[in-house]
N, C-alpha and C positions, 0 to 999 in steps of 0.2 A: 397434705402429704398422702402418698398414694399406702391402700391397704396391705399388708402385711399376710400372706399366705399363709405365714404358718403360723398364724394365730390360731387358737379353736375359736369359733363366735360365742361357743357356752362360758367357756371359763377365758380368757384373753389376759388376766394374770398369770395364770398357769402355765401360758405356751409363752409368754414375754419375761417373765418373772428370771432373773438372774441374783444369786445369793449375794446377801450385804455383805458390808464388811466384817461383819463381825463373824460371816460365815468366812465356808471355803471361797475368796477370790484372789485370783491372779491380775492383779493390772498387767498390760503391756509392757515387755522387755525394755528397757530404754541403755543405749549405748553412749557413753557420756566423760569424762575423765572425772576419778575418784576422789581427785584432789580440789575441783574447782566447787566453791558454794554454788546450791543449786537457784537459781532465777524461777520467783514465783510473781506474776503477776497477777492480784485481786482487782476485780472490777467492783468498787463498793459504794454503798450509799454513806448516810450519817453515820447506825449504829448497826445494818444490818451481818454487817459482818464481822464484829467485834468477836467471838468466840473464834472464828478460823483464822483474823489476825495473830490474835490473841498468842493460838498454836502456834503459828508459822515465826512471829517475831519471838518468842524464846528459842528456836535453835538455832546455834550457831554455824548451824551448813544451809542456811535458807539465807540468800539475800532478796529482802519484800519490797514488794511494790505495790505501795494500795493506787490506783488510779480509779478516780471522781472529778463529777462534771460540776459546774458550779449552779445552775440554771435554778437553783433554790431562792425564791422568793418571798417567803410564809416570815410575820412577826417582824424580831430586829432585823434578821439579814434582809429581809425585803426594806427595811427603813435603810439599811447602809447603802443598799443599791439606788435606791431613789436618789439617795444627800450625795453621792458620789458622781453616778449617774451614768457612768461608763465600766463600772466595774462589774463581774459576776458574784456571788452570790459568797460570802465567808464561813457561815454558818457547818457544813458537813466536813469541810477539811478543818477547821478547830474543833470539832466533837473527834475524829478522828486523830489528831495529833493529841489532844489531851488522853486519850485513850491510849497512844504506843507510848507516851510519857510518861505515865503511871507504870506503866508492863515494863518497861524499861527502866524505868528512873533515872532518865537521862536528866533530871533538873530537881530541883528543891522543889519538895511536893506542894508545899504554900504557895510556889508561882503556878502550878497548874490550878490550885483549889481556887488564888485570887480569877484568873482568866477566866472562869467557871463559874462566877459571881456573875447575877444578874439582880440589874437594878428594880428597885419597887414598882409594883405597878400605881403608875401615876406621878411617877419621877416625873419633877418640872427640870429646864434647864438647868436652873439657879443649884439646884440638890447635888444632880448630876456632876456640873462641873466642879463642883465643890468636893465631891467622892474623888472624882477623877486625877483631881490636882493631888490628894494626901496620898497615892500610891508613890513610896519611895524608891521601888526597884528601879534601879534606873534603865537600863533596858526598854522596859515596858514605859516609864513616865517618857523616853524620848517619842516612842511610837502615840502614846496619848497624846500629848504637845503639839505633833504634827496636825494630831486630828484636831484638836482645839481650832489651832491657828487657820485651819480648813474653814471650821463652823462659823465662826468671828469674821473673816473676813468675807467670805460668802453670801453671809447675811440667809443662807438657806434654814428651814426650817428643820428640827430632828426631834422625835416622838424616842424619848429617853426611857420609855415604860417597857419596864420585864426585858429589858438589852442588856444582852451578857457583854459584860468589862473584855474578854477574848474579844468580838466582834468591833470595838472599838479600836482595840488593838490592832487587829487586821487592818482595819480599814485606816491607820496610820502606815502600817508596812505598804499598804497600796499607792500613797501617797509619796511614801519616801521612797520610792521602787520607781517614782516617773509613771505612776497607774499601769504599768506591767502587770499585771494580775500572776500570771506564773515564777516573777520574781516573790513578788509580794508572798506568793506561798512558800517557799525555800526560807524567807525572811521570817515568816512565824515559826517554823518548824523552829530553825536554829534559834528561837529561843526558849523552845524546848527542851534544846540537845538534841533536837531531830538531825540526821543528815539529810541532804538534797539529794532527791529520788525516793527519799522513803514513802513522800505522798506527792503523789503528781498529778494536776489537772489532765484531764483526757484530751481536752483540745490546746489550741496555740494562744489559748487566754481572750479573745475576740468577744465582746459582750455579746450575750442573745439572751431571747426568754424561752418560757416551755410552754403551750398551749396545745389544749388535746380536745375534739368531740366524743361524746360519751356515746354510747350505745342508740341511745334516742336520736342522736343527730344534734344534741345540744353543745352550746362551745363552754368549755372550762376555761377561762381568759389568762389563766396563773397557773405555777405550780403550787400552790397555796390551793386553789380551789381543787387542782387533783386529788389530791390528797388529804382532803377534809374529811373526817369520818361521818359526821351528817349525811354526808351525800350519797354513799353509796355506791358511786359511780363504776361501772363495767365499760372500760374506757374503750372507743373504736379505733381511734388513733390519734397519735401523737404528734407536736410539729417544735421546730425551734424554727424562730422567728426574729426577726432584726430589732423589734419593737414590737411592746404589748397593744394590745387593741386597748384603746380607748372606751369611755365610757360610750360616747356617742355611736362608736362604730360598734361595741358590744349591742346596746340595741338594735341599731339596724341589722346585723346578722341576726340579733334573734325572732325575727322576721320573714329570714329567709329558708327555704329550704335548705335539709342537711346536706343534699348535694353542691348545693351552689355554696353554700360555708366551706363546705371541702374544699371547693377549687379555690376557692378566697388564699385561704389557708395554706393552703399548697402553692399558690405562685406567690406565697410570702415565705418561703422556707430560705433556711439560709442552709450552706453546706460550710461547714465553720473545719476549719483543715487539722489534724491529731498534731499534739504536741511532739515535735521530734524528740526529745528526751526520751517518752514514753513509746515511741516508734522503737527505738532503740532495745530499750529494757524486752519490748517484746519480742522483737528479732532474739535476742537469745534468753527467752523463754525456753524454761525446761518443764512449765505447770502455769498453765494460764487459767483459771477461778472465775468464772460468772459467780458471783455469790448471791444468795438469797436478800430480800427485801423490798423494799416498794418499787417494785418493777418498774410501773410507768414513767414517776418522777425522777426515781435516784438509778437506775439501773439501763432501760432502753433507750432512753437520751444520749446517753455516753455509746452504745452501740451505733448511732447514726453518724458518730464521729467523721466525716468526710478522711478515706486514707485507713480506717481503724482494720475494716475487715481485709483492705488485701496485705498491711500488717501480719494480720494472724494468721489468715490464709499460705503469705509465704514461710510462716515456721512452720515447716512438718513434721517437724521431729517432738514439740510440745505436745505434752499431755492435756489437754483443752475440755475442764470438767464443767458443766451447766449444774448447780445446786437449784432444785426447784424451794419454795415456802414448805413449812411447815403449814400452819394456817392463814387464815384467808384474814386479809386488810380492807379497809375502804377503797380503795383502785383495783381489787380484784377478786369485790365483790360476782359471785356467782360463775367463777373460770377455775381451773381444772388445771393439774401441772403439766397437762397435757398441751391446753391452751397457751401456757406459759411458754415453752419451748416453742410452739411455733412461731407465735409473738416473737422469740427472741431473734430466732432465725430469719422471719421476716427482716427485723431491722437491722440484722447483723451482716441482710445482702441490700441494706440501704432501701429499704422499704419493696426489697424485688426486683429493683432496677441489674443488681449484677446475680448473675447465676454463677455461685461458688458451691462448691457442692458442698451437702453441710458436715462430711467430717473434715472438709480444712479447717473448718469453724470450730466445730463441738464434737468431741472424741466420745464423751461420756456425758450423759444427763444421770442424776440424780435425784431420786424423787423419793420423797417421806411415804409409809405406810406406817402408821400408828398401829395397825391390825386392832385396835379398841373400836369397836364399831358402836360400845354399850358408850361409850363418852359423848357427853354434849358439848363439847371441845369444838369449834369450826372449825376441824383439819379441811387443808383444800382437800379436796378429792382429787382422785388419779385422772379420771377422764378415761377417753377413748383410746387404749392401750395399742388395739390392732389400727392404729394410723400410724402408728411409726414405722418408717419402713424400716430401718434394721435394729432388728433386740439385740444385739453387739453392742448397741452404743446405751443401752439402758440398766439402770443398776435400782433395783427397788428394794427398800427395807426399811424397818424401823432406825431412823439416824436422830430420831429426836433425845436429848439428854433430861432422862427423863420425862416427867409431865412440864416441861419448863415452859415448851414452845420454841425453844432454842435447840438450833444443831448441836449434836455432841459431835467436835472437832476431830476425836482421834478414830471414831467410826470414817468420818467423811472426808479426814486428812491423809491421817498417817498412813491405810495401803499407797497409796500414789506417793507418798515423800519417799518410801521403802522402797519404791520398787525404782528408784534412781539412785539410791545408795548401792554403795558396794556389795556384790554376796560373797561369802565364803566357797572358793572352787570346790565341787563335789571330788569327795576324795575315792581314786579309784584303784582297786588292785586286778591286774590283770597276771588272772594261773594260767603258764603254759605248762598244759598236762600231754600226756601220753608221747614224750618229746623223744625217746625211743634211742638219741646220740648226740652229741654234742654240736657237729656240725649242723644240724636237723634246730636246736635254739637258737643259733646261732643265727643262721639262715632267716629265721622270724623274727626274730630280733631285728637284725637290719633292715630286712623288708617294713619293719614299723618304725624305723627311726627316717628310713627316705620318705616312707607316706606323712611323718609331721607327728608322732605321735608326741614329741617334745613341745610342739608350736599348738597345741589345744587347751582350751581354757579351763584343763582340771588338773588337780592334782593328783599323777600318777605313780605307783611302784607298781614293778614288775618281779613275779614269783614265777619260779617254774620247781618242779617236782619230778624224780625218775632219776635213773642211774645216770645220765647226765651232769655235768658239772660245766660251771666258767670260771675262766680265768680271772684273777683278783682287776690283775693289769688290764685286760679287754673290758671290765665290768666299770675300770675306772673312767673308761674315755665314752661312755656313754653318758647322754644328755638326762638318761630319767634313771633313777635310783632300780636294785636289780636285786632282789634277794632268793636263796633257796626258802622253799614252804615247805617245813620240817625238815626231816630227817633224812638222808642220801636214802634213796632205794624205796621210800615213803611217795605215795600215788595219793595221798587224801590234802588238802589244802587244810590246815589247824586251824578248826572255828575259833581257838583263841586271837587266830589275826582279826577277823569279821571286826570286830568293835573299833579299829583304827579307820574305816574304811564305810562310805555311803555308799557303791555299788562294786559289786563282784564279778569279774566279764571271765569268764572263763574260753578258754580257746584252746582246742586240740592241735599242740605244735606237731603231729605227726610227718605233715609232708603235703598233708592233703587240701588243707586251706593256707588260703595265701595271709601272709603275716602284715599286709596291708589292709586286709579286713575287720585288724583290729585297730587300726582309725578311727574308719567308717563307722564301728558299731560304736566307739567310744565318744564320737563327735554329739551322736543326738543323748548322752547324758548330762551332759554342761548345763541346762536347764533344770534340772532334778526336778522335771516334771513326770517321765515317763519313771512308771516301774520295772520291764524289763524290753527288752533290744534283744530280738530273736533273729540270727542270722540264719536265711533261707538260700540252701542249694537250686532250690526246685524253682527260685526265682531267678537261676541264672540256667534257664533249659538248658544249651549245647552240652555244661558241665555235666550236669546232672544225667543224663543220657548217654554219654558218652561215659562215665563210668560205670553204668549199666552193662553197658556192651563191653569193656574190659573183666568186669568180674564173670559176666556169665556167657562167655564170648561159645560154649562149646553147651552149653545148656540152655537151650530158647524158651524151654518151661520155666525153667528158674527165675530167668529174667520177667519172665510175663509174668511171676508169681510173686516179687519182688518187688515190680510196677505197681500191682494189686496192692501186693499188703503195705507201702506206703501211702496211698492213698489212703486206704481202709484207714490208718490212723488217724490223716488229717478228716475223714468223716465224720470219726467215730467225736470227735471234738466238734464237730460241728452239728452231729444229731445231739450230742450230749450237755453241749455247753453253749451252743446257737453262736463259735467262731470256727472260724476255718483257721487252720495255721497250718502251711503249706509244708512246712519241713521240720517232722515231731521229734526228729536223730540228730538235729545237729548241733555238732562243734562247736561253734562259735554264739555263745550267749550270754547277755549283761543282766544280772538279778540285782537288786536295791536289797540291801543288807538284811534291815532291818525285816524286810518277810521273807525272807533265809533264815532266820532267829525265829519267826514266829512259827514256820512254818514246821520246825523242828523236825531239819529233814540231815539226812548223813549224806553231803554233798559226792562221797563215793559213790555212791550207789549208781549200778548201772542203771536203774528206772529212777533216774532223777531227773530226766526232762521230762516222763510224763508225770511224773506225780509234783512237777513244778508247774505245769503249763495246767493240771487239772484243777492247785488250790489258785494259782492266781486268775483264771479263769471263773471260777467258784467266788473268789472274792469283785470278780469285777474289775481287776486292774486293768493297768495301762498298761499295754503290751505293742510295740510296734515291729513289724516284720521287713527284714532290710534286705536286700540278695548278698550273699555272698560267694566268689566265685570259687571252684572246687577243684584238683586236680585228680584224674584214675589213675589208681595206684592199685595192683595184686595185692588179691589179698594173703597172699603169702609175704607181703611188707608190712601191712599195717594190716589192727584187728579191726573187723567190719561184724556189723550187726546180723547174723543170723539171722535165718524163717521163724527158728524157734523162739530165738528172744524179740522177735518181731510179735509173737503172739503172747509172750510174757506184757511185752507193752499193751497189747490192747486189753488182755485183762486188767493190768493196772489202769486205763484210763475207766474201765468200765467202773472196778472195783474203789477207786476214789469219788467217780460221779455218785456213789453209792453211800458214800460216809459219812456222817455226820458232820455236816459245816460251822458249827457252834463256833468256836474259837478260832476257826479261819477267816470267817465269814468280812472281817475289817480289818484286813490286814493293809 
């Protein structure tokens, strides 16, 4: 991956580093209907993902989808696969169905605990069949039966030692399926109580195997040998194959250089096509899950799926989260979660062959920092931080549950379920002050119901204030609710409203801003990210000038003195607070309640935008600057800010930069 500019080389945590969950983050907005369960699809191995199952199949707005490759050969499943001899691998989708059966308790817990039984080691036939015959569930004795009848008449051999009773099972649903392997899996589910799609092979059911060279150039002939812990192996790459090599031909490879194995190996690849079921569920994917665990065997195999990535690729609208390991396994011995993701993305554009760019693929990687450095714990390590090219897509934190070694589910789940659930619309009240006549609210009024102020996604009341009044009748045919704020003749908006209310927009109905402005500034609050929405004259030049030259159309000092000392305010905010805000007088501005409350300020006051713009300045908020357009109007119609109270304001910005920030300081 190419280097990342705005990394520092000293510290590349520091300039990457994006807060966990458990801190301040915002996942991606997702636009979705509130009513439909959300589509998660997990990509898992046996048990690596049992905790973020776990989470996801107890709520009842998640419909799950574990999909797993079958390409398991180690112990009984590799004995089913041999006696069968066309079949994939049973072993990971019975650990995992016995697993959402318990969480669930879709079945009498003694049929999942019998399937869960493994036989002695050293089981002879004669024992075996003799266990096998006394299970009375019928269900299962039918699926057993078939296998017998298989064994008996076959005349094939079967190694009965440490074979779990589930894996015999299966391998009857295989049989009675017509050796479908993808029926055969819906077949065991439901006699769990599972439904069909809850766990779904990754491919079209097509037998193959998995064979990898390690680092050295040497061949791993099995998934079995992958994944041996003796070994240690720092795998180079991975293949799936029509047929395992042979003893004989494992020798002769190991003879050859690793290049020439390579090519071996590679023009034995098979391109096995994605299960259309699972083609499905991912098209309308709302949270697609690479989950942690043994990468090599149970996790990148299922990536090379023939079909998978332009699947995921064409969902754009899923949330596509990469979970790196906690700590380090036998297959990834000596590799970095760093190395992990590109490993992933390697084979998730089919080894390189297709150039998808990787956030069609992966929106969000996830990578553990234990920050316990004093632990002898084998956490993987981070790796090379500045090769990512974008830190947008990386989220780094402590997500381990506890000292477990296991993710803790609702750090690494629950922001992303949340942020496709419903929010409550920010509730807004919009004061028209200084409204001077009735026709004059009236007039802003309308101007905001033809701009849409009904059709935004908050919840709005409108208050106005002043010797103005509306009519009951007129008040009743509008779209958004209209109230007086206090008392006739009363100019102050009653803090006692504030607490009904998450943002307060206030807007000068005089004449002079256009009543479509309160839209515009109330559209970017629907997010309830931003703290305040400052509507700027100065960013609508013509207006802004052109009432200049009506107020001081007969005084050219005035006017040049005017020019000056607006400026001078938005400097003085700029030498004093390191922002510029273009237009420190105006009318039209949205404050978030709650530091309105904190800021314990008396929202009459005529120096209340600058000693609003100094504490939230002071604090650091969010403040965005929007244009609003302006009408010239005599000031013999409407009251305008004097020279003099122009220099009230600038002492007030100097005499706040000056104050003690203690209890403003986090508002």
């Amino acid at each position: 991956m190419r280097t990342n500019d705005c990394t520092r080389r000293s510290s590349p945590r520091a300039a990457c580093y994006t807060p966990a969950a458990s801190e301040r983050f915002e996942p991606p907005a997702v636009t979705r209907s509130p009513s439909a369960p959300l589509t998660v699809v997990v990509f898992s191995g046996g048990r690596g993902s049992s905790v973020l199952s776990q989470e996801l199949i107890r709520r009842p707005d998640v419909r799950l989808t574990l999909a797993i490759n079958g390409y398991d050969d180690g112990m009984s499943t590799g004995e089913v696969r041999r006696f069968l001899g066309d079949s994939l691998g049973p072993s990971d989708f019975r650990k995992n169905a016995s697993h959402l059966a318990r969480t669930l308790r879709s079945c009498p817990s003694d049929v999942v605990d019998l399937l869960d039984v493994r036989l002695p080691e050293g089981c002879t036939r004669e024992q075996a069949l003799e266990r096998v015959r006394s299970i009375a569930q019928p269900e299962l004795a039918v699926r057993l039966a078939a296998f017998e009848r298989e064994l008996l008449s076959s005349g094939k051999p079967f190694d009965f030692s440490d074979c779990s009773i589930g894996n015999l099972v299966f391998a009857g649903s295989v049989l009675l399926a017509g050796r479908q392997f993808n029926a055969a899996v819906d077949d065991y589910c439901a006699l769990l109580g599972l439904p069909p799609g809850l766990i779904e092979n990754v491919s079209d059911g097509t037998n193959a195997f998995l064979v990898a060279l390690d680092l050295h150039g040497r061949l791993l002939a099995s998934e079995a040998d992958i994944v041996d812990a003796n070994r240690q192996d720092h795998i180079r790459e991975i293949y799936v194959v029509e047929h395992p090599p042979s003893a004989a031909e494992r020798e002769a490879l190991a003879q050859r250089p690793p290049d020439e194995v390579a090519a071996v190996l590679q023009a034995r690849e098979r391109r096995i096509p994605i299960n259309s079921r699972l083609a499905e569920r991912i098209a309308a994917a709302d949270l697609i899950v690479y989950s942690p665990g043994t990468q090599h065997s149970s996790l990148f195999p299922s990536y090379v799926t023939q079909g998978l990535s332009t699947a995921i690729a064409a969902n754009l609208a899923a949330i596509k989260l990469l979970i790196t390991n906690i700590q380090t396994d036998a297959e990834t011995a000596g590799a970095t979660a760093v190395e992990i993701i590109e490993k992933a993305i390697y084979y998730l554009e089919e080894k390189g062959q297709r150039r998808i760019p990787a956030p069609c693929l992966i929106t969000h990687y996830l990578i553990n920092d234990s920050r316990r450095p004093e632990l002898e714990t084998p956490y993987l390590p981070l790796g090379r931080l500045d090769s990512l090219e974008d830190p947008r897509l990386v989220r780094i934190g402590n997500y381990e549950d506890g000292l477990t070694g296991r993710h803790d589910p609702a750090k690494v789940l629950v922001p992303y379920l949340e942020s496709f659930l419903p929010k409550p619309k920010q509730r807004v009240a919009i004061w028209l002050h200084d409204t001077g006549s009735t026709d004059k609210l009236v007039q802003t009024i309308l101007e905001m119901v033809r701009a849409g102020i009904q059709d935004l996604p908050l919840s709005v009341t409108v208050f106005y204030s002043g010797a103005a009044g509306i009519d009951d009748g007129f008040a009743a045919t509008l779209p958004v609710p209209i109230r007086r704020a206090g008392a006739p003749g009363e100019m102050r908006f009653p803090p006692t409203l504030l607490a009904e209310f998450d943002y307060l927009l206030m807007f000068e109905s005089s004449g002079m801003y256009h009543g479509e402005d309160v839209v515009g500034v109330a559209a970017y609050l629907s997010s309830g990210r931003l703290d305040a929405v400052w509507g700027s004259r100065r960013l609508s030049v013509s207006d802004i000038e052109a009432s200049i030259r009506l107020r001081y159309q007969h005084t050219p000092g005035l006017r040049i003195a005017s020019a000056i000392g607006s400026h001078a305010l938005s400097a003085a905010y700029l030498v004093l607070y390191g922002r510029y805000i273009s237009d420190t007088l105006s009318g039209v501005r949205a404050i978030r309640v709650r530091h309105l409350a904190a800021l314990d300020l008396d929202i009459g006051d005529r120096m209340l935008n600058q000693k609003l713009l100094s504490r939230l300045l002071t604090a650091r908020a969010e403040i965005l600057e929007t244009p609003v357009r302006f009408y010239s109007m005599s000031p013999g119609q409407v009251r305008r800010t004097s020279i003099m109270e122009g220099v009230q304001a600038l002492g007030t910005i100097v005499r706040e930069r000056l104050r003690p920030t203690g209890r403003h300081a986090a508002i």
